[in-house]
C-alpha positions as CSV (number, residue, x, y, z in Angstrom):
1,X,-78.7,-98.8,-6.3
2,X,-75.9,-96.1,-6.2
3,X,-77.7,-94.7,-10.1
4,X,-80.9,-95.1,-8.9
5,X,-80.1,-93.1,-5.3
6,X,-78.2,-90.4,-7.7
7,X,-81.4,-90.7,-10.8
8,X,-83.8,-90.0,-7.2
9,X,-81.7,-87.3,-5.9
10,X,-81.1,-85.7,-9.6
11,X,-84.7,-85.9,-10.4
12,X,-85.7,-84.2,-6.9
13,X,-83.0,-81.2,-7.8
14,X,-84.5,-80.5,-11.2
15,X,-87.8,-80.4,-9.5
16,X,-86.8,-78.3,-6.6
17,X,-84.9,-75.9,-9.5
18,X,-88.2,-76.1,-11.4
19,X,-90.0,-74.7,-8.9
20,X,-87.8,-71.8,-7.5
21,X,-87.9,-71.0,-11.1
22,X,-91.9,-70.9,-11.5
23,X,-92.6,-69.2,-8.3
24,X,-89.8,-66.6,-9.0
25,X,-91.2,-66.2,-12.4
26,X,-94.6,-66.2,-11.1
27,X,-93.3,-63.4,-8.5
28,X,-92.0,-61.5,-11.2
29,X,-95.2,-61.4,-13.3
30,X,-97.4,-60.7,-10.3
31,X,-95.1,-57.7,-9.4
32,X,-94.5,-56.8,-13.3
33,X,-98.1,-56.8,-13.3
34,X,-98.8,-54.9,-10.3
35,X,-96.4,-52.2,-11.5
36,X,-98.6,-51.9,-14.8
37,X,-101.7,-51.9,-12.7
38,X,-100.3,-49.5,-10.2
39,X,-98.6,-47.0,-13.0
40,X,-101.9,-47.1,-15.2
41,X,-104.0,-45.9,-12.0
42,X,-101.3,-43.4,-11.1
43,X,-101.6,-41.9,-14.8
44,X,-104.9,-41.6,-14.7
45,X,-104.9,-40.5,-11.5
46,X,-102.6,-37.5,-11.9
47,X,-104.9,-36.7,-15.3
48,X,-108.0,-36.4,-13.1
49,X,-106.1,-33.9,-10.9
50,X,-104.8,-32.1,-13.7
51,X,-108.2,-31.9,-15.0
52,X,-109.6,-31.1,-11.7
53,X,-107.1,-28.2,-11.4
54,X,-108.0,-26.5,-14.9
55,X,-111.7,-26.5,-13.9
56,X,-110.3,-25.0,-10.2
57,X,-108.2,-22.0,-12.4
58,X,-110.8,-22.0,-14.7
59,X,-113.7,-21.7,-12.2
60,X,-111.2,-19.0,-10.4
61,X,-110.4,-17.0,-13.7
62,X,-114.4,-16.9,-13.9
63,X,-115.0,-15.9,-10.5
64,X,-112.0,-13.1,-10.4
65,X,-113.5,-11.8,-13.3
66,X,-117.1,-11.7,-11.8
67,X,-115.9,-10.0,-8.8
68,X,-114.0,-7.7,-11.3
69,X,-117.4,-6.9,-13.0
70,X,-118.9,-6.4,-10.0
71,X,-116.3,-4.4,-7.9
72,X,-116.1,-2.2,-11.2
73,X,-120.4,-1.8,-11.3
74,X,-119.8,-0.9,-7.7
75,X,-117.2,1.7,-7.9
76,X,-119.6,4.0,-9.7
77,X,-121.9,4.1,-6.8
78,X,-119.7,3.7,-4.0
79,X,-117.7,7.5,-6.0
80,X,-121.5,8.5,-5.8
81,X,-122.2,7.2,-2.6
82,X,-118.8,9.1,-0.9
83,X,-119.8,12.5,-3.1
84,X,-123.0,12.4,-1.1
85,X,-122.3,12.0,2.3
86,X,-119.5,14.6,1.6
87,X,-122.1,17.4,0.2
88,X,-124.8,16.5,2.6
89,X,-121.8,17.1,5.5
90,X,-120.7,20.2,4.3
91,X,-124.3,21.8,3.4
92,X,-125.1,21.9,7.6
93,X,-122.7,25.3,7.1
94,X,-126.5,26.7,5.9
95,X,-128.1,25.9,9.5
96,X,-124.4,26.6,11.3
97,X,-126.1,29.9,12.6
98,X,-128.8,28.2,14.7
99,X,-127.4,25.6,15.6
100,X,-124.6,27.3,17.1
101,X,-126.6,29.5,18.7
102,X,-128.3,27.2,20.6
103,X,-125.0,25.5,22.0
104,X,-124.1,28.8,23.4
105,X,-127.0,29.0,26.0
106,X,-126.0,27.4,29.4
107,X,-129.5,25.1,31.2
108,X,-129.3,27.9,33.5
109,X,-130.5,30.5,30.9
110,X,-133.0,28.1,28.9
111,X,-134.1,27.8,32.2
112,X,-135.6,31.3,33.3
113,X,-135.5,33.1,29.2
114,X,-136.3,29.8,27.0
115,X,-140.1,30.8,26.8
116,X,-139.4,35.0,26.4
117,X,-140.9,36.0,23.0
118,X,-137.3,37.6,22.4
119,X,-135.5,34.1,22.3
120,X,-138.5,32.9,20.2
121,X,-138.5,35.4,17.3
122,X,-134.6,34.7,17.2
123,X,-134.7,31.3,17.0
124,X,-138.0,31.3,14.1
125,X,-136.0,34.2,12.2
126,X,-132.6,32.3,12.3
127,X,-134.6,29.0,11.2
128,X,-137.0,30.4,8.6
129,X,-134.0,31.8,6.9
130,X,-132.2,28.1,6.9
131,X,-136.0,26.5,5.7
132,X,-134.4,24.0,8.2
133,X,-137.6,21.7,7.6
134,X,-137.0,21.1,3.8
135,X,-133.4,21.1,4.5
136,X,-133.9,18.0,6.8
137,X,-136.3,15.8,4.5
138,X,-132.7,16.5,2.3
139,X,-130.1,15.6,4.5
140,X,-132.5,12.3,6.0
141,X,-132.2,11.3,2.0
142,X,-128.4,10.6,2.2
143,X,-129.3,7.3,4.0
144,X,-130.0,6.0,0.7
145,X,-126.2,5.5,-0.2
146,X,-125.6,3.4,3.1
147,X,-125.4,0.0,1.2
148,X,-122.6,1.3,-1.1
149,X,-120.3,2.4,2.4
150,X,-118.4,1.0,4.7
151,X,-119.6,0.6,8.0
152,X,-116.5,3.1,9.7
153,X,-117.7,5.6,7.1
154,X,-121.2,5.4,7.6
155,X,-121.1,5.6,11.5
156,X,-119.0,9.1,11.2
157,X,-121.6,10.7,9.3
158,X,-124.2,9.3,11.6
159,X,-122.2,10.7,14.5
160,X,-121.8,14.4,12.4
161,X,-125.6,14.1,11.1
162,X,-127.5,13.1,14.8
163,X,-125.1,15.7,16.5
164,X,-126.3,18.7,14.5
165,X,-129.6,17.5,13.8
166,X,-129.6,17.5,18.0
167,X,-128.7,20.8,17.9
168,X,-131.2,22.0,15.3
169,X,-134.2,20.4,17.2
170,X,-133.0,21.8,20.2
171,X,-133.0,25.6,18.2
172,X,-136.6,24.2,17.2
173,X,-138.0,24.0,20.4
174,X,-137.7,27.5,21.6
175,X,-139.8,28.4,19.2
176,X,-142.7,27.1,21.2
177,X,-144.2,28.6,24.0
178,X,-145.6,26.8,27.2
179,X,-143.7,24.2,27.4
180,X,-140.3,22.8,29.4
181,X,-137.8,23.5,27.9
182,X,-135.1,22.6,29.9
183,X,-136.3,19.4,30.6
184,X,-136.9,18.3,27.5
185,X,-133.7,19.6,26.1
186,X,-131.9,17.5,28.9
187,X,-133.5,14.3,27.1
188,X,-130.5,14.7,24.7
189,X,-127.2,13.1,25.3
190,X,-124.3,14.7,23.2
191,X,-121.8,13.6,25.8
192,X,-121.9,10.1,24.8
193,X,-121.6,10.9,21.3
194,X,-118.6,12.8,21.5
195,X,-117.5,10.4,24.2
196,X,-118.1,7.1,21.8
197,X,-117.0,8.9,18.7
198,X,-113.9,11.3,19.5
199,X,-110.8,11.1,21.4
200,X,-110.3,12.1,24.9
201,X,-108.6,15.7,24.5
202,X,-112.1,16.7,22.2
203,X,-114.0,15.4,25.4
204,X,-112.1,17.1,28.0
205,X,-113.1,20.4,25.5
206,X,-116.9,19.6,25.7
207,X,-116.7,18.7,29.6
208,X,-115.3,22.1,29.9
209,X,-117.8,23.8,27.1
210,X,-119.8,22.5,24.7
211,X,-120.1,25.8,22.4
212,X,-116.1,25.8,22.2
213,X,-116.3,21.8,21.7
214,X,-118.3,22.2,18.7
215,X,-116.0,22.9,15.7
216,X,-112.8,20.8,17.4
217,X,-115.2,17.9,16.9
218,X,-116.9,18.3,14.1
219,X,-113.5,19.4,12.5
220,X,-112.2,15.6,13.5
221,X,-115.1,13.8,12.4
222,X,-114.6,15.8,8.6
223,X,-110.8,14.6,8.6
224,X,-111.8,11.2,9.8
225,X,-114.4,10.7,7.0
226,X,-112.2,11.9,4.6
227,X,-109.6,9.8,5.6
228,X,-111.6,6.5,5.5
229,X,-113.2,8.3,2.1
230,X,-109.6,7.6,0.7
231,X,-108.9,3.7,2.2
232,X,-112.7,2.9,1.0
233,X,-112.3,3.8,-2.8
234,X,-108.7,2.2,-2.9
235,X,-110.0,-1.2,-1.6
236,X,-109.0,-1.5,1.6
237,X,-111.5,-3.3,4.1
238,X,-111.3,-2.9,7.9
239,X,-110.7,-5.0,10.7
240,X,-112.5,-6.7,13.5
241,X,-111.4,-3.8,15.7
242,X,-112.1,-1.1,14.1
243,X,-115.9,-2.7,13.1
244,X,-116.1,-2.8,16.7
245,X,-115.5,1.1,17.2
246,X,-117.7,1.8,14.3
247,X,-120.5,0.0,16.0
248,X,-120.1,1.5,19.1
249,X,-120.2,5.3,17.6
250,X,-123.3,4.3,15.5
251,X,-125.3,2.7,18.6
252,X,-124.5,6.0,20.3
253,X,-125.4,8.4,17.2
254,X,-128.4,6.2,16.3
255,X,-129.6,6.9,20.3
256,X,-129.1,10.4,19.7
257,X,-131.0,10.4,16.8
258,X,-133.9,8.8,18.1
259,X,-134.4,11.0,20.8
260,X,-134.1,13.8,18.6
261,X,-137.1,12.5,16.3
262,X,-139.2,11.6,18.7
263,X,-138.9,15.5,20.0
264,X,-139.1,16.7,16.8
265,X,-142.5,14.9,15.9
266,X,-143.9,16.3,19.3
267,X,-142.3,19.7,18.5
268,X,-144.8,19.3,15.1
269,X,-147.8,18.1,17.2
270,X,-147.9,21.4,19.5
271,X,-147.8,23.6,16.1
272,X,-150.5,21.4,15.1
273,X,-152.9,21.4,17.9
């Protein structure tokens, strides 16, 4: 009985060992094969990123050297574009005699001498000599390079061109006889040009006079243009803020302009009629 207990119980061990060994080897292969499994995906996984990030570079290299290509087509006209609105800024010098002529005169004075044939044979002599009319049609022309601009560079000249061209409407009206001229020169609001577009000290010079104002102002507006001139063909490209302030200064030259066109056209019916 005592062999037969010890056959049982030996039999029973080596069975027991048996099977802790096949699970454990089981184990083993199920984890060696996991591993395999596991390191395969992992390999191919880190070549489909690799791959995926030479087509991102390569995608990039391609797109830097589109924008390259483009930004290098662009500089031609954007140099072209600057060269304009600087020569049509500096040919208002021709018409500076009109239109600072008619800054000088006070509402008072329009008032009671704006129709007198005197102030009207000064005013068609001053702008006959400046063929203001065909000077216009070429200074209306520069809007043509606003694509290639910034928007900070483009409301500056708006501000420079509606302020003058103000003026030289204002010199064409009293040409005309018969008509107010007071009131319809009070249709035009420089204030808020200069107000929108300047800082405070060249306000507080137009509040006081707007004939002394003139050249303070239209002095800043030159440096101001050329100093965006300089950040706009080295790359540099504005912020929020000052998008904001260039907005502002074109609403207010745009307004300025408008009014003076629509005077301007009726100025050109009454020669007409």
């Amino acid at each position: 009985m005592l062999e037969v207990v010890l056959s049982s119980i030996g039999s029973a061990t080596l069975v027991a060992v048996g099977l802790w060994l096949s699970q454990t080897w089981i184990k083993e292969r199920l984890i060696a094969s996991i591993r395999i499994e596991t390191e395969r995906e992992l390999t191919k996984l880190k070549s489909d990123l690799d791959s995926a990030s030479q087509r991102l570079k390569d995608l990039a290299l391609a797109g830097n050297s589109a924008n390259a290509q483009v930004e290098g087509a662009l500089l031609e006209h954007r140099i072209a574009a600057v060269k304009a609105v600087w020569e049509a800024v500096l040919s208002w010098q021709t018409v500076s005699a009109a239109t600072m002529m008619v800054s000088v005169l006070p509402d008072d004075w329009l008032k009671n001498n704006a129709s007198h044939p005197g102030t009207q044979s000064t005013f068609e002599q001053l702008l006959k000599n400046a063929d203001h009319m065909n000077f216009m049609k070429r200074q209306n022309e520069t809007e043509l390079v606003r694509p290639f601009l910034s928007e900070q560079i483009w409301a500056l000249y708006a501000a420079y061109h509606s302020f003058l061209s103000a003026r030289l409407v204002k010199a064409s009206l009293l040409t005309i006889h018969g008509i107010d001229h007071a009131g319809v020169l009070s249709r035009f609001n420089e204030r808020e040009l200069v107000q929108k577009s300047a800082p405070p000290d060249i306000l507080k010079i137009y509040d006081n006079n707007a004939y002394t104002c003139t050249e303070p102002y239209l002095r800043y507006l030159r440096e101001e243009l050329l100093s965006q001139f300089r950040e706009f063909l080295s790359g540099h490209r504005a912020g929020n803020l000052a998008l904001q302030d260039a907005a502002k200064i074109l609403h207010a030259a745009q307004d300025l302009a408008a009014k003076s066109s629509a005077t301007a056209q009726e100025i050109q019916n009454v020669k007409n009629a």
